[in-house]
TORKOLKE-362610 format. One record per atom (N, C-alpha, C): residue in one letter; x, y, z. Coordinates in steps of 0.001 Angstrom, whole numbers, plus 524288, in hexadecimal, padded with zeros to 5 digits. Layout:
BEGIN
AXYZ;...
//
This chain:
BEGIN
X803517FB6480000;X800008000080000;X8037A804D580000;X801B6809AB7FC70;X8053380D947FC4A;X802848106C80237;X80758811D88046F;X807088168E8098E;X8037581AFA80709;X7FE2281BB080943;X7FAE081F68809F6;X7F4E881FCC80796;X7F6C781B0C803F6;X7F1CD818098018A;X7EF6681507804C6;X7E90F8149380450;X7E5A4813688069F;X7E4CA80C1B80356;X7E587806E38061D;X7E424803D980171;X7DEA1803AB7FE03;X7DED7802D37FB87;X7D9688047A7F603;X7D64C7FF227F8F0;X7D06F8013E7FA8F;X7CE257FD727FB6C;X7C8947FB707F731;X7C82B7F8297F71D;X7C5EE7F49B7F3D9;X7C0227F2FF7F5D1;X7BC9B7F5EA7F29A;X7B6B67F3B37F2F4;X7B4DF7EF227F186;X7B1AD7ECD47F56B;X7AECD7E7607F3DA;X7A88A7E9AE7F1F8;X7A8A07E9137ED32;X7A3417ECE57EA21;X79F067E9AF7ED08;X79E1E7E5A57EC56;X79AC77E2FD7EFB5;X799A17E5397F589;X79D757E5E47F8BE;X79BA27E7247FD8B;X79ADA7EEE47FC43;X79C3F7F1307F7E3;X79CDF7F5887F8AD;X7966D7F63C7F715;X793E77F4777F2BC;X78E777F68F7F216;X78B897F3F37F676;X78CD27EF057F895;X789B37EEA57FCFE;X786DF7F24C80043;X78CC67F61F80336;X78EC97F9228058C;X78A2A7FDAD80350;X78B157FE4D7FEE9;X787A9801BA7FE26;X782A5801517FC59;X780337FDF97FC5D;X779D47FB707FBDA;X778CE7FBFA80110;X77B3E7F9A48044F;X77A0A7FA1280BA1;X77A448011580C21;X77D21804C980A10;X77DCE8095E80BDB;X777CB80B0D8099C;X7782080984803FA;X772D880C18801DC;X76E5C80AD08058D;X76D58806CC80716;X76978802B080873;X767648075180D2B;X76B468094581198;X76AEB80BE2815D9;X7672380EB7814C1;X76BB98130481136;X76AF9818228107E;X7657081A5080BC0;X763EA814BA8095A;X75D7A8141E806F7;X759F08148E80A5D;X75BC78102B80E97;X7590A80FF0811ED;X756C98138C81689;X75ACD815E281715;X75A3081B8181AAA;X7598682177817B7;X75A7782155813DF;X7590D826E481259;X755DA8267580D0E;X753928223A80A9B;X75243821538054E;X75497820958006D;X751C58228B7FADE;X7569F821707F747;X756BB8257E7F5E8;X7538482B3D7F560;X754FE82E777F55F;X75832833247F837;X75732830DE7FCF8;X75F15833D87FF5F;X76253830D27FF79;X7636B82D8E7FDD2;X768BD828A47FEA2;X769C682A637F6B3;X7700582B477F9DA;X7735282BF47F41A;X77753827DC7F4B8;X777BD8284A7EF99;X77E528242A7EF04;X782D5825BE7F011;X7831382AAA7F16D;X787B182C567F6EA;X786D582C1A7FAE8;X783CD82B247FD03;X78159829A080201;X7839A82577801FB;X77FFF821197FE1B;X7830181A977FFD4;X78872819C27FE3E;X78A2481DC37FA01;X7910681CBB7FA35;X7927F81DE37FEF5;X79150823A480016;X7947E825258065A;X7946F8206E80B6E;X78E8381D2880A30;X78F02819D9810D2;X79281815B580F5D;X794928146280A83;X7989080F008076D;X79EC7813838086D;X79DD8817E68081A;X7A2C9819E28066E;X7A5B9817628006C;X7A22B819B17FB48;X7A2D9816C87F96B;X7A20D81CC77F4D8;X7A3DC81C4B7EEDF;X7A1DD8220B7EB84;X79B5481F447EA30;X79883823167E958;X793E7822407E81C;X79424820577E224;X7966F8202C7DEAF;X7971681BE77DB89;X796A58179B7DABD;X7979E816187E05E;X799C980FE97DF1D;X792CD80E067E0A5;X7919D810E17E226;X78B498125F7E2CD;X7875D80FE97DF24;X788CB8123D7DB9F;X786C08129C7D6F2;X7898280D567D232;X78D9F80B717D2FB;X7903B8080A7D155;X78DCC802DB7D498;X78D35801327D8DC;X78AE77FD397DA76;X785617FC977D97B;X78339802667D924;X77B6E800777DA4E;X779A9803407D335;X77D20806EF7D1A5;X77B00809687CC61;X7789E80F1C7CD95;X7761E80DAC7D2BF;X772FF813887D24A;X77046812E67D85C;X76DFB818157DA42;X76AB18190D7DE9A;X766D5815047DD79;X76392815C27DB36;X75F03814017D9D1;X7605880C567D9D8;X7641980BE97D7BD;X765CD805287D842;X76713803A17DE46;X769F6808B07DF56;X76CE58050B7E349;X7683A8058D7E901;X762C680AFE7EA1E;X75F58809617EBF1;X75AE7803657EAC4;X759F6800FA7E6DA;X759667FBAF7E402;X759DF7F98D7E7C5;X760E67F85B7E6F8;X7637A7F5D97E987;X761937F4D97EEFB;X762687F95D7F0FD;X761007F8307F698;X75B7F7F7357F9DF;X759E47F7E37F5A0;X753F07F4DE7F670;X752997F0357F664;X756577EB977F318;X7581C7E84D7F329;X753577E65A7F009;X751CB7E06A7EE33;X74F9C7DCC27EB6B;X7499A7DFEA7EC7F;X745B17DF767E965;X73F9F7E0847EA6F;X73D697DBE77EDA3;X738B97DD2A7EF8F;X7366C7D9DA7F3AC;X735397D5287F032;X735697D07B7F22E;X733947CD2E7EECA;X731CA7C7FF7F20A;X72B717C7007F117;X72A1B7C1AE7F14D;X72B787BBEF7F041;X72F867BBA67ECA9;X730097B86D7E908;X731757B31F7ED40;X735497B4777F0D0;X736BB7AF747F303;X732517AC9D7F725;X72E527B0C57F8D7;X7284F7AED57FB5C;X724A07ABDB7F704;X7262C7AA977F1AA;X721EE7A8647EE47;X71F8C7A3537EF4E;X721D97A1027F1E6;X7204C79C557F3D5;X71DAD79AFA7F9B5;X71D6F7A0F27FB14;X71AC379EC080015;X714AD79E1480004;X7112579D6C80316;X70D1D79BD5800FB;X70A037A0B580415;X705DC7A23F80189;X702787A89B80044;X701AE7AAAC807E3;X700CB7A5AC80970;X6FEA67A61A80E9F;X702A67A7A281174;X708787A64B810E8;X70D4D7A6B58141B;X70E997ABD8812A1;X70DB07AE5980F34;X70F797B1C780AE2;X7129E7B70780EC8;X70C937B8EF81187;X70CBD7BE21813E6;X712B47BD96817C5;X711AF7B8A581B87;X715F67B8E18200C;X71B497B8CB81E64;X71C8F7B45A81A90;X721C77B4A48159F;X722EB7B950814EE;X720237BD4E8125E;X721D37C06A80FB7;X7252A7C5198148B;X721C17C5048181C;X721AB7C9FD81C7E;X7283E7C51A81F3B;X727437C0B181F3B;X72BCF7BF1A821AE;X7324D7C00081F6C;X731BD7BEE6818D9;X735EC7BFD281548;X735C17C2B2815CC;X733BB7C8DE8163F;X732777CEDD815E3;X736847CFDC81BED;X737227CE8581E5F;X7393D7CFF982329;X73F167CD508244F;X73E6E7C91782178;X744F77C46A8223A;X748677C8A381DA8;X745727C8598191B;X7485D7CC4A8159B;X74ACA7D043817C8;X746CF7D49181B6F;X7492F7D95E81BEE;X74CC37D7818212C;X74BFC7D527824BC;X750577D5AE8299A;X754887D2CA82723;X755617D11F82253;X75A727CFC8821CE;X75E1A7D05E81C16;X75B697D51F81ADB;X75E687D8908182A;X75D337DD4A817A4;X7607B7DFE481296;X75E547E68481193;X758B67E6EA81038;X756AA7E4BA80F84;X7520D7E63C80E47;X74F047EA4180FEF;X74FD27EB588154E;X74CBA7EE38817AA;X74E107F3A681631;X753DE7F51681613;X756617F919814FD;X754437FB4B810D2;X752747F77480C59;X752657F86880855;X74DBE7FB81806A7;X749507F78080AA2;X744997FABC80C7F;X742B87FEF880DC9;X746298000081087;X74748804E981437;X748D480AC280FB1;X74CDA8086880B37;X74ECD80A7280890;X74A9D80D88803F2;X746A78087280279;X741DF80A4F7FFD5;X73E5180C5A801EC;X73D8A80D028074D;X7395280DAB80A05;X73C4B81642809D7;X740698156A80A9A;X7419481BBE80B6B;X7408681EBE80526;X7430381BD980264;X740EF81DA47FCA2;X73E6381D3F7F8CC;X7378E81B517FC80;X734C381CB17F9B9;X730FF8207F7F830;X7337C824AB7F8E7;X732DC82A507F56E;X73487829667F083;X73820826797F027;X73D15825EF7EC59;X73AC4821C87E77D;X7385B823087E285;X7376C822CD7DEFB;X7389281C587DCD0;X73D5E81B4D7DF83;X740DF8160D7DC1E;X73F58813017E15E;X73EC1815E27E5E0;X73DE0811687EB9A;X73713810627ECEB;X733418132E7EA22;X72E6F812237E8A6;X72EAD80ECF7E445;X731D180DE87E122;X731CE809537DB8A;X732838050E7DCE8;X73699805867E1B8;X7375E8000E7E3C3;X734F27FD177E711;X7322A8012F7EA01;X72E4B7FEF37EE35;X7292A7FCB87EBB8;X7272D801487E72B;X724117FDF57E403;X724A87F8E17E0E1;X729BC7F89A7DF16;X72B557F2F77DC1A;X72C3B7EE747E120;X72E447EFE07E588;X72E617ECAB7E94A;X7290D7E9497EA84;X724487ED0B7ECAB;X71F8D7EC347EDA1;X71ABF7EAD17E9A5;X71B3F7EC4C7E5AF;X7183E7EAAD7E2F7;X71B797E7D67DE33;X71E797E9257DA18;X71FEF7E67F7D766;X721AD7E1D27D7C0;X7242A7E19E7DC19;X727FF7DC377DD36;X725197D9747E194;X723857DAA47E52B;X721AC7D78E7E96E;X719F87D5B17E957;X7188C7DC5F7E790;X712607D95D7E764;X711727D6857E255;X715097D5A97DEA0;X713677D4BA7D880;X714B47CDA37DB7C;X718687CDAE7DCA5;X718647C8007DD87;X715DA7C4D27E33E;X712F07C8C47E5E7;X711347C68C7EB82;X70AFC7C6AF7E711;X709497CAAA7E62B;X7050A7CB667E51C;X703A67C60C7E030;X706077C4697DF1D;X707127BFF17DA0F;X705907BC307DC78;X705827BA137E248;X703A67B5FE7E4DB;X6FF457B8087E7B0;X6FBE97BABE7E72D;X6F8907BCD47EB3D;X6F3E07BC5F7E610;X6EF2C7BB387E83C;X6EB757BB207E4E0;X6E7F47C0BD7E619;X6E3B67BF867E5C1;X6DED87C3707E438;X6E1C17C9BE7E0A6;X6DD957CDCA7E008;X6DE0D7D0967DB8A;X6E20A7D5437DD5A;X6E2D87D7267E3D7;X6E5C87D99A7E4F5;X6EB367D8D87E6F8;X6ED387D3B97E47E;X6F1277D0337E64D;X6F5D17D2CA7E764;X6F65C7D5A17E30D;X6FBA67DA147E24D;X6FAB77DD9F7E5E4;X6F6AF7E1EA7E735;X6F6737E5567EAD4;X6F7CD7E4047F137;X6F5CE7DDE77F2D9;X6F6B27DB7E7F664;X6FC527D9B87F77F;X700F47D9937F29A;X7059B7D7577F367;X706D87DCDC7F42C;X706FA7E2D17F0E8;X708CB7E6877F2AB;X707BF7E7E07F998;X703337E7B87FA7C;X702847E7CC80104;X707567E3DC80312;X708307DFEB8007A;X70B247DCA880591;X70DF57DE578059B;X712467E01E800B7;X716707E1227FFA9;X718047E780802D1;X713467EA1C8044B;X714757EDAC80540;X714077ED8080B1A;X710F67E9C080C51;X7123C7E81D81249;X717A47E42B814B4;X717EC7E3BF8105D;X71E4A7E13A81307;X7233B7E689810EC;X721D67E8AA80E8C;X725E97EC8A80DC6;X726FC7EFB28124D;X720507F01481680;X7200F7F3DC8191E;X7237D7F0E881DCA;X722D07ED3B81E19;X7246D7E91C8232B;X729E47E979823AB;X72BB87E9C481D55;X7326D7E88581C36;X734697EE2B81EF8;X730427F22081D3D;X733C27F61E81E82;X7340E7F8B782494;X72FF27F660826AB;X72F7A7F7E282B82;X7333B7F39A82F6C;X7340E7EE1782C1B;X739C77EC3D82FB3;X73D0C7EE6182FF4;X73F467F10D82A3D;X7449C7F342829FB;X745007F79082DDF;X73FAE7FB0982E67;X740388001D83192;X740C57FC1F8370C;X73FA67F94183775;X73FCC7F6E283CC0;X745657F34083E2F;X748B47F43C83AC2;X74C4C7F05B83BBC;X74F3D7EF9583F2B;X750B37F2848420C;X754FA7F4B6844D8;X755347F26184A23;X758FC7EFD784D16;X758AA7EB4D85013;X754517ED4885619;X7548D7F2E38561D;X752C57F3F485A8C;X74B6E7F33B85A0D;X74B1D7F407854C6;X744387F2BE8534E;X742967EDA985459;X744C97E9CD855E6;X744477E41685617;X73F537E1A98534C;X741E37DF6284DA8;X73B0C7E08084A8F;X73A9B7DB2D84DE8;X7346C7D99184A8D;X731FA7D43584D5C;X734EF7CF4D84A5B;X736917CCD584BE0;X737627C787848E9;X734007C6A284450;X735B17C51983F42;X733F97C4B283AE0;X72ED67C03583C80;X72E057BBC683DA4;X728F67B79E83EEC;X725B27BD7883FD4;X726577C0398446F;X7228C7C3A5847AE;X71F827C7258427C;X7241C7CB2E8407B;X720977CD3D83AC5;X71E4B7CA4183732;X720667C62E837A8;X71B957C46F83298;X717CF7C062834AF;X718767C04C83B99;X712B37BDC283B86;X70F437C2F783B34;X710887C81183C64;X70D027CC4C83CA9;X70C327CE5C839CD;X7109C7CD6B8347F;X70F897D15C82F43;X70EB17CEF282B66;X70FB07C8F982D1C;X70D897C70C8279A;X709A47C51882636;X703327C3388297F;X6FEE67C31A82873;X6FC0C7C8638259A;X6FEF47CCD7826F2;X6FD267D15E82469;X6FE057D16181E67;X702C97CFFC81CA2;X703D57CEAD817AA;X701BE7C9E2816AA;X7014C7C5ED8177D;X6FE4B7C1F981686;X6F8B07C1C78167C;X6F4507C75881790;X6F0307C82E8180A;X6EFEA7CA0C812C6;X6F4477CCAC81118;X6F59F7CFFE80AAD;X6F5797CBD58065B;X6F7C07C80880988;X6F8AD7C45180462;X6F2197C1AB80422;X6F1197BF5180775;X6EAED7BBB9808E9;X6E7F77C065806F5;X6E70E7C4AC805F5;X6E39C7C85F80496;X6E28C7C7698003A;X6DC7E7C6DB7FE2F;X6DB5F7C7C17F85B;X6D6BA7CA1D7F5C3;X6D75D7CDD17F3A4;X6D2AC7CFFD7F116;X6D1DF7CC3F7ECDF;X6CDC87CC677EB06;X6C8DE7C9237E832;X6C7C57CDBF7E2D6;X6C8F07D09C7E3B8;X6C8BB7D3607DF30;X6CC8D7D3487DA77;
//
């Protein structure tokens, strides 16, 4: 090593956008997507806001991102109509205590003023989740009934995350969904005749 040089240290890109998906994730989460800039999440990486834009493409991607996968039924298709409500409210809760999800929640829930975080909440809730809940549900308001559920477990998801924090001591997952999930399961058993 030359005397006065610093040695050149070497990024692991992998842990570096991590680094900064977790920074975004926060700072979505706490201030929305319209005050969270990409100097913001460079500054909490210590990182140029470039590299910003080089890992995710853009604001708009790299909020996506941190919203993570859309809600999806798909792996409940096999349970049977009657089990449906408690499943869903049960996966709905294992999901969020054991990952970002909630953050992510949290993240859409602040920006939806925000034009692109109303697109997603709508594609979340109705496009993706009631198109395929409502697909197993009979009578004529089948779809309107999967948007209700969907929007009752959104509400549930988001009121864990606000609750997360070790000193809130939520209830044991059995406890919410013996209490929250006959309510959704009243959604699903519901049928208009029209």
């Amino acid at each position: 090593m030359i005397l006065g040089r610093s040695p050149i240290r070497r990024r692991d890109a992998a842990a570096t956008r991590a680094e900064l998906l977790a920074a975004a994730r926060a700072l979505f989460a706490e201030h929305g997507y319209e005050a969270t800039t990409l100097r913001q999440v460079a500054g909490e990486v210590g990182v140029n806001p470039a590299l910003v834009i080089r890992y995710f493409g853009s604001k708009e991607e790299l909020f996506l991102e941190v919203l993570g996968p859309r809600l999806s039924i798909g792996d409940v298709a096999d349970v049977p109509l009657e089990d449906l409500g408690a499943e869903l409210v049960r996966r709905a809760l294992v999901k969020l205590r054991s990952s970002h999800s909630g953050s992510g929640l949290l993240a859409l829930l602040h920006s939806q003023s925000n034009e692109l975080g109303l697109s997603r909440l709508r594609d979340v809730i109705v496009r993706d989740f009631a198109h395929e809940l409502g697909s197993r549900l009979s009578g004529s308001d089948a779809k309107a009934r999967a948007v209700l559920i969907g929007a009752q477990l959104l509400g549930l998801s988001i009121v864990t995350e606000l609750f997360r924090r070790p000193e809130d001591e939520l209830m044991p997952i059995d406890e919410v969904v013996a209490i929250y999930g006959p309510g959704v399961q009243a959604l699903i058993n519901s049928c208009s005749s029209s």
